[in-house]
C-alpha positions in Angstrom: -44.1 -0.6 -18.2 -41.0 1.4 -16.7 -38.2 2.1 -18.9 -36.2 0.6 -15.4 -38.1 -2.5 -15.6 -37.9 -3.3 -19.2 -33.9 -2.4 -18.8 -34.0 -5.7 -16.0 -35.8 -7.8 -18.0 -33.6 -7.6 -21.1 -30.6 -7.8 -18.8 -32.1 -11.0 -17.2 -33.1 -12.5 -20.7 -29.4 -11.6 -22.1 -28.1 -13.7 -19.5 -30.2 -16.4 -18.9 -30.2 -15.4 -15.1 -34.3 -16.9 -14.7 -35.7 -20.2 -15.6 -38.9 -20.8 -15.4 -40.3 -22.5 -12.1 -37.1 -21.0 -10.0 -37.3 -20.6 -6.3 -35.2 -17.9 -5.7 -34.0 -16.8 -2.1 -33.2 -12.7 -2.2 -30.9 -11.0 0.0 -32.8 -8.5 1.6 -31.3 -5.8 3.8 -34.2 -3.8 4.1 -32.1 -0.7 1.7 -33.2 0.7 -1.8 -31.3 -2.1 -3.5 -32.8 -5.3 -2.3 -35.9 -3.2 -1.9 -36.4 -2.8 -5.8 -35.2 -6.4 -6.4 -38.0 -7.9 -4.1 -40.4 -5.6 -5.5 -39.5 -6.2 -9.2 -39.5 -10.3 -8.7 -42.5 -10.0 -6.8 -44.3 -7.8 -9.5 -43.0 -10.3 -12.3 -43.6 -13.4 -10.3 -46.4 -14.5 -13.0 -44.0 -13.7 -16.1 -41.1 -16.1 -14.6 -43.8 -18.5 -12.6 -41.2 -18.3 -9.6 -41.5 -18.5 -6.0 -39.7 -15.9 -3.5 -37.9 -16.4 -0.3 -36.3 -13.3 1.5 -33.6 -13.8 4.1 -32.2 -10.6 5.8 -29.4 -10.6 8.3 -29.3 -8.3 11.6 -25.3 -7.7 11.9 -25.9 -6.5 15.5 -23.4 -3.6 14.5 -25.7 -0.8 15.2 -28.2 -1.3 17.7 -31.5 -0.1 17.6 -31.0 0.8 13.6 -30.2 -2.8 12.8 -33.3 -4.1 14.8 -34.9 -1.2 12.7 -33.9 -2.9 9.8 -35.4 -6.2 10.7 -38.3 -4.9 11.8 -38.8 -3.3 8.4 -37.8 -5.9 6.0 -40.2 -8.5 8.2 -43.1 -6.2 7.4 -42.4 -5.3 3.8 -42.6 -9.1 3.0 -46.0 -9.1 4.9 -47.3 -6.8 3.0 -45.9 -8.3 -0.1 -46.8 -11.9 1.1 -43.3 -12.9 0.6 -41.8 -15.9 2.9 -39.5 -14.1 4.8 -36.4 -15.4 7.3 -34.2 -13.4 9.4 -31.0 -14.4 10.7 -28.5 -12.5 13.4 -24.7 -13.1 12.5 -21.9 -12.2 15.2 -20.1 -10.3 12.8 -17.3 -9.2 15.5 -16.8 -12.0 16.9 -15.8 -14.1 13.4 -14.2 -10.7 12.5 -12.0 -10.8 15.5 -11.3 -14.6 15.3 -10.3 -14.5 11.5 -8.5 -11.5 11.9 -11.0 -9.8 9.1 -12.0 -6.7 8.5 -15.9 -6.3 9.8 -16.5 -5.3 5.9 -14.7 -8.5 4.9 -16.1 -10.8 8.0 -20.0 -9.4 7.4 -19.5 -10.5 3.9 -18.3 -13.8 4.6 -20.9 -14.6 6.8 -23.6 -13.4 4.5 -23.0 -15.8 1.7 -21.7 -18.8 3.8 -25.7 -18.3 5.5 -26.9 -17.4 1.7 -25.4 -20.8 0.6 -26.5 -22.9 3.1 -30.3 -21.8 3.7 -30.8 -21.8 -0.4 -29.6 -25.6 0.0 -32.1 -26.0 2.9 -35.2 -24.3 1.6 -34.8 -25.9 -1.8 -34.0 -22.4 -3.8 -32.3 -22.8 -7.3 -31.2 -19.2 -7.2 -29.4 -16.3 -4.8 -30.4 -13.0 -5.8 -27.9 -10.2 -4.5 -29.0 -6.6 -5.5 -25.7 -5.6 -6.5 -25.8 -2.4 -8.9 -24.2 -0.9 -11.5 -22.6 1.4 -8.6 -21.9 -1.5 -6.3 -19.7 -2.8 -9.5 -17.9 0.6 -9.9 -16.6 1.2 -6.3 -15.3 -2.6 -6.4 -13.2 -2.1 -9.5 -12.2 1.3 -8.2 -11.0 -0.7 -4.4 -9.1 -3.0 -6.5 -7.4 -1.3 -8.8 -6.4 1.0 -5.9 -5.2 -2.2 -4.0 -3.2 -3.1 -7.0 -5.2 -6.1 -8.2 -4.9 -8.3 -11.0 -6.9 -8.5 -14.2 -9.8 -10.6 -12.3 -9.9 -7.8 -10.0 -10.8 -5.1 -12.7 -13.6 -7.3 -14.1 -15.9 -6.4 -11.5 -19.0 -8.3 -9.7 -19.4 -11.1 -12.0 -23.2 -11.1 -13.3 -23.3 -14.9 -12.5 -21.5 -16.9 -9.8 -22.8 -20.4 -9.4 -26.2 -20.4 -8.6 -25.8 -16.4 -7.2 -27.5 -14.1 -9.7 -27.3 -10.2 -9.7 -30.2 -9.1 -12.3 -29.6 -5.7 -11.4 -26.2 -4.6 -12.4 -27.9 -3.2 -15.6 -28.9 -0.3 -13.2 -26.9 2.7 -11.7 -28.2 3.8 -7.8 -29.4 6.9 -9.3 -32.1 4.7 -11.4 -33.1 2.5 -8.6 -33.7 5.7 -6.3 -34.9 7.3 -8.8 -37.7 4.3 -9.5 -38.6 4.1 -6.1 -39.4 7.5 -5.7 -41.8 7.9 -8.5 -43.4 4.4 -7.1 -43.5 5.8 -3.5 -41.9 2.8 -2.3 -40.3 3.1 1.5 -36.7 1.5 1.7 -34.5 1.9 4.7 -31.1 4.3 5.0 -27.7 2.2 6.3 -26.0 5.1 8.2 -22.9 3.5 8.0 -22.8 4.1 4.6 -22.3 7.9 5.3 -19.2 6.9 7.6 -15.7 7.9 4.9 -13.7 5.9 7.4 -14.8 2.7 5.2 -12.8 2.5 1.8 -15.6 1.7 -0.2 -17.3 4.9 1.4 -14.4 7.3 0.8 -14.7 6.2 -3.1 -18.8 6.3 -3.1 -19.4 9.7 -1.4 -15.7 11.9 -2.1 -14.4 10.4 -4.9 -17.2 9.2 -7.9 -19.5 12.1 -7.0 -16.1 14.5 -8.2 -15.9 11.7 -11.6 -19.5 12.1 -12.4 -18.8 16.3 -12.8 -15.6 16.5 -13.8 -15.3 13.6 -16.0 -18.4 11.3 -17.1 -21.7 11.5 -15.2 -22.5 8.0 -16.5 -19.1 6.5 -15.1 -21.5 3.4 -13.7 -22.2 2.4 -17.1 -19.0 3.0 -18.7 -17.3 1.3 -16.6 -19.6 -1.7 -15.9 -18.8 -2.0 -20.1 -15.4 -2.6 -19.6 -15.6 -4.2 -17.1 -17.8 -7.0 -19.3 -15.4 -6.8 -22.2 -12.7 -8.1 -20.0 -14.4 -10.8 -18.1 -15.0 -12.0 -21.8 -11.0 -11.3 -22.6 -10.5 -13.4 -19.2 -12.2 -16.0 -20.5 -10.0 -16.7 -23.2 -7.2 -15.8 -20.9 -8.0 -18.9 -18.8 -7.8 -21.0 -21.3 -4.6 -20.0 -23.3 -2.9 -20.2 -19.2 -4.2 -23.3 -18.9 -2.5 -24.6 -22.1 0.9 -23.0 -21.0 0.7 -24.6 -17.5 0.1 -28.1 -19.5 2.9 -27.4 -21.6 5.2 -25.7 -19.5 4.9 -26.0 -15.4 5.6 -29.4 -13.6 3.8 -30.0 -10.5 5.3 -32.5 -7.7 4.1 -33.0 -3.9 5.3 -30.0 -2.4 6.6 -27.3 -5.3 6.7 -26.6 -8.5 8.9 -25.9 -11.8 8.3 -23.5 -15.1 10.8 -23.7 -17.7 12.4 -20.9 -18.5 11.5 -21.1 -22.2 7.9 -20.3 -21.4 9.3 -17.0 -20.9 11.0 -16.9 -24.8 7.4 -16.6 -25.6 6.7 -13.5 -24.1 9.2 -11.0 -24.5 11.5 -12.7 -21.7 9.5 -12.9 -18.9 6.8 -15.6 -17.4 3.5 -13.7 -17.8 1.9 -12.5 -14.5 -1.5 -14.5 -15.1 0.6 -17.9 -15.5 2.3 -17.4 -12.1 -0.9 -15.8 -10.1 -3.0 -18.9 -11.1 -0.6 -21.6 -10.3 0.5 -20.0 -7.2 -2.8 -20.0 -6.1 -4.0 -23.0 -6.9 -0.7 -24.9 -5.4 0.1 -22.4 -2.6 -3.4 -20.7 -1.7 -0.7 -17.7 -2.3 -2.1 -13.9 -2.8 0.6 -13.6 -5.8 1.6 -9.7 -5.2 3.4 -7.8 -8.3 7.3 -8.1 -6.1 6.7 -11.6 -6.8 6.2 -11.0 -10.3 9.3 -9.1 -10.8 11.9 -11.1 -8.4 10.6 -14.2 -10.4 11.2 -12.9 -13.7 14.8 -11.7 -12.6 15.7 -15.1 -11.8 15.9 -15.9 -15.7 19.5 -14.2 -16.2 20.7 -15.4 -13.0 23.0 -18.4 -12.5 21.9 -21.6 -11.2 21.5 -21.9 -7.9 19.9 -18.2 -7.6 17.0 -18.0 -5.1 15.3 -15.1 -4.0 12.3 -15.0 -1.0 9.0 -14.5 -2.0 6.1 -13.7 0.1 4.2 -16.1 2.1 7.1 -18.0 2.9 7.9 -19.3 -0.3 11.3 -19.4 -2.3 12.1 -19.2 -6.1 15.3 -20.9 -7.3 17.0 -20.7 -10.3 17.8 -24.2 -12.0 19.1 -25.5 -15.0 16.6 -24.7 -17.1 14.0 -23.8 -15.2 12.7 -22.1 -12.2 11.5 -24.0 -8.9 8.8 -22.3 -6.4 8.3 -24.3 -2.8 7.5 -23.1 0.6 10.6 -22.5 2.8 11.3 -26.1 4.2 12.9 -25.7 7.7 15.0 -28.7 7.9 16.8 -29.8 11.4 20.1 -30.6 11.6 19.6 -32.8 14.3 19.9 -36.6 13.8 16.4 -38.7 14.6 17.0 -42.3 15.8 14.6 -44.7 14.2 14.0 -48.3 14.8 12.9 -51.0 13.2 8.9 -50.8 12.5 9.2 -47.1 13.5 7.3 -44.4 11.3 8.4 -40.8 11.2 7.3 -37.9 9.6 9.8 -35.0 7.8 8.0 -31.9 6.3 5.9 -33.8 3.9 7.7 -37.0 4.1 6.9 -40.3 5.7 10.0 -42.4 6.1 9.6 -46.2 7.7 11.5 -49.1 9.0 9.6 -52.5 9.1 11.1 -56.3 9.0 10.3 -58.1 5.8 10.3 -61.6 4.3 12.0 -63.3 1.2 8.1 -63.2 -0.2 7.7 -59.2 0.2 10.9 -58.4 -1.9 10.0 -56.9 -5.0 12.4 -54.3 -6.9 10.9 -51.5 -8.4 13.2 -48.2 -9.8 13.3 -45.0 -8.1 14.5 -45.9 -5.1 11.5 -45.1 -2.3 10.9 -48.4 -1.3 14.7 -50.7 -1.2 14.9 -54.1 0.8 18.3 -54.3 2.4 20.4 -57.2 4.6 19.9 -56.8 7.9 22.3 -60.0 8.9 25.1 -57.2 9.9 22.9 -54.7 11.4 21.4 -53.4 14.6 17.5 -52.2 14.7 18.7 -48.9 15.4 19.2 -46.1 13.3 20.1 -42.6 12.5 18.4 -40.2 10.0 19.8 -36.7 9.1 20.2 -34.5 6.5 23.9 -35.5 4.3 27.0 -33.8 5.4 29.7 -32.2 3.1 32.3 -35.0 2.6 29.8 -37.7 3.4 30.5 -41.0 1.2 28.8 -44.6 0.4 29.1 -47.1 -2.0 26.0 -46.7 -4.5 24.8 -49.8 -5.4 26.6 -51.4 -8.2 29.9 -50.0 -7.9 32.6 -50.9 -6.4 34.7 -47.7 -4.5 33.4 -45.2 -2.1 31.7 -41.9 -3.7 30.8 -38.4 -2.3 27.2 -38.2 -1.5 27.6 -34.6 -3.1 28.9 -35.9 -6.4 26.1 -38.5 -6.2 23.4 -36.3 -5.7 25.1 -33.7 -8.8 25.8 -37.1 -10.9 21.8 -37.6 -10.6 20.8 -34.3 -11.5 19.2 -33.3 -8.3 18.6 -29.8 -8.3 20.3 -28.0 -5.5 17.1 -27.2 -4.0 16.6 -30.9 -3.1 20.0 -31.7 -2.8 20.4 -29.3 0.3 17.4 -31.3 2.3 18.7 -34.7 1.0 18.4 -37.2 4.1 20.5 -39.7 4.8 20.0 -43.7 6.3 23.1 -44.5 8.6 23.8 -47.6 10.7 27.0 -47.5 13.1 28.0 -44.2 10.9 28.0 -46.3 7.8 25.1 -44.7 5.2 22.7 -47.6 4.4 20.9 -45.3 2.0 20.6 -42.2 0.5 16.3 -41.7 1.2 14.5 -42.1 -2.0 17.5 -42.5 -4.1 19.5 -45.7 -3.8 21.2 -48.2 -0.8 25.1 -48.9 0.0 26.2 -52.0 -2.4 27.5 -53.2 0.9 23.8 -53.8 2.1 22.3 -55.5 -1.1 20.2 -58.8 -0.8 22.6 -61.4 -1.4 21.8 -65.8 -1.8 23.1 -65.6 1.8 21.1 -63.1 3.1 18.6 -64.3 6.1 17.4 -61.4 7.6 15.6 -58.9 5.5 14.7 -55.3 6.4 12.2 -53.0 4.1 12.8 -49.2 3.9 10.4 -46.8 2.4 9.5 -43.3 1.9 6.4 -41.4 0.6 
């Protein structure tokens, strides 16, 4: 047995990639790669008891080559009696459309088609021939792109049900294992173009690390690149503890106290931000974010700064709030009775109600109100400086501004506050409380339900 082979097998067996009785669909382009992962699963077919599938995509991008390609890969599976299936993806078309790079939309593609013919033929695994290589020009594109600590952990071994037994090997070995074998395998001329990135770093830059520096970079690299996917690991988990303890999530933003950041040194740790801002904002967090964030913490309240993406950070009491930029009109929206409308991510209604519908709850989104002195028409806007009401219970007139302060509404909220009015008297202040002067009384005979959500 090849030292090559017995280096997969322990790699496979370290990681649990196989079980026995898998039907496992391989990405085959036809190039020395996939080429040595068909042949080594087809050669330890027995050993693993698995059945084989190869799909191979024609990206249409270079003519007669790519139908080259096809035409290859189709007859290497004959020969090898392998089940094979070949698909054509418009790569410029969803590249154009998506406004993706064709590296990017070819990529795309290939898994979404991975992912949904594995489902369809019944596979339990994806086999991507991703080497050692493959994993060094990826860290090497991130880390030149600026990337967080995910980034600089490489292609993960195992994604899912996607498997990549061969990032034990360098390119050199799988070349080099083909060769002695005399097996054929098919040349991607694209790969020799430097205009592509991950060219520029394969054929200028790692061939000048491998003499100057360390001629087995792949491996060294592919190390630390495991050691910190474990370290991320427990990263994970100690950010997901934080976020529990330290980061409130409501409809449309979210807050992290400012003691978080007493923990570490003064500032909110990077990993903490990127994850929830992802997760809550689909937001590419970018290291400007990182820093006007953290400067916020020795600001005054009331302190915002723009982020990317359209989102804002604001500096309250004792903590920091991050929402996308709401773009509230100033214009006033009539509403009637049994009307619905909808205000950035609120839904704000009218409706006529009777004595058996009444039910008081706290908080203020849903308020019945005495309709016996009002029209069915009213006005909603946005609270104007010197604006007053009578909150329920009291008895003089108060500044919607002191109101709002009085109920610790951070400014971020107060400055989008809405506002309920009937013949310019405020009914209610939306989602907060009504005007005493509208409050269900023994008298009352006509009864109308506001609410908000």
């Amino acid at each position: 047995m090849k030292r090559t082979e017995q280096k997969v097998l322990k790699f496979i067996e370290q990681f649990k990639l196989i079980n026995k009785g898998d039907k496992i669909l391989v990405a085959f382009s036809g190039g020395p790669d996939s080429v040595f992962a068909l042949h080594f699963l087809y050669k330890f077919r027995k050993k693993y008891k698995i059945e084989l599938l190869a799909l191979h995509f024609n990206h249409g991008l270079r003519g007669k080559e790519s139908n080259g390609d096809e035409n290859f890969a189709k007859e290497f599976c004959e020969k090898q009696n392998v089940q094979f299936i070949s698909q054509k993806l418009d790569v410029k078309t969803f590249a154009k459309k998506n406004k993706l790079s064709i590296e990017e939309a070819a990529r795309l593609l290939r898994y979404e088609n991975l992912r949904r013919i594995a489902l369809k033929s019944g596979c339990t695994k994806i086999v991507t021939a991703h080497s050692q290589s493959d994993n060094t020009e990826t860290i090497l594109m991130n880390l030149f792109s600026g990337t967080g600590l995910s980034g600089l952990s490489g292609i993960p071994v195992r994604r899912e049900n996607i498997i990549r037994p061969l990032l034990c090997l360098s390119k050199q070995e799988i070349v080099q294992y083909l060769g002695e074998e005399k097996i054929n395998s098919r040349l991607d001329s694209s790969n020799l173009n430097d205009d592509f990135r991950r060219n520029y770093i394969r054929n200028q830059i790692l061939p000048l690390i491998k003499i100057k520096l360390n001629p087995k970079i792949d491996e060294a690299v592919f190390r630390s690149s495991q050691n910190l996917s474990n370290a991320l690991q427990l990263n994970e988990t100690l950010v997901e503890h934080l976020r529990s303890q330290f980061v409130t999530l409501t409809r449309n933003a979210l807050s992290i106290q400012i003691r978080l950041s007493d923990l570490f040194g003064g500032e909110i740790p990077g990993e903490v931000l990127r994850t929830i801002l992802k997760e809550n904002f689909d937001h590419a967090f970018e290291y400007d974010d990182f820093i006007k964030i953290n400067a916020l913490i020795t600001k005054q309240k009331g302190k915002q700064v723009q982020l990317t993406s359209g989102l804002i950070a604001l500096r309250e009491s004792n903590s920091i709030r991050i929402e996308r930029v709401q773009k509230t009109s100033n214009n006033q929206i009539e509403l009637k009775v049994g009307d619905i409308v909808t205000i950035g991510p609120q839904k704000i209604g009218i409706k006529l109600a009777d004595t058996k519908e009444v039910k008081f709850s706290k908080g203020g989104r849903v308020e019945f109100i005495s309709a016996d002195n009002l029209s069915e028409k009213f006005i909603l806007r946005v609270w104007n400086p010197g604006d007053k009401f009578k909150p329920l219970g009291m008895k003089h007139l108060k500044k919607v501004s002191d109101f709002l302060t009085d109920e610790k509404i951070p400014s971020s909220g107060r400055k989008n506050q809405l506002v309920l009015l009937s013949r310019n008297q405020i009914v209610w202040i939306v989602g907060l409380r009504i005007d005493d002067r509208f409050k269900l009384n023994s008298k009352t005979k006509k009864i109308y339900k506001l609410w908000v959500n």
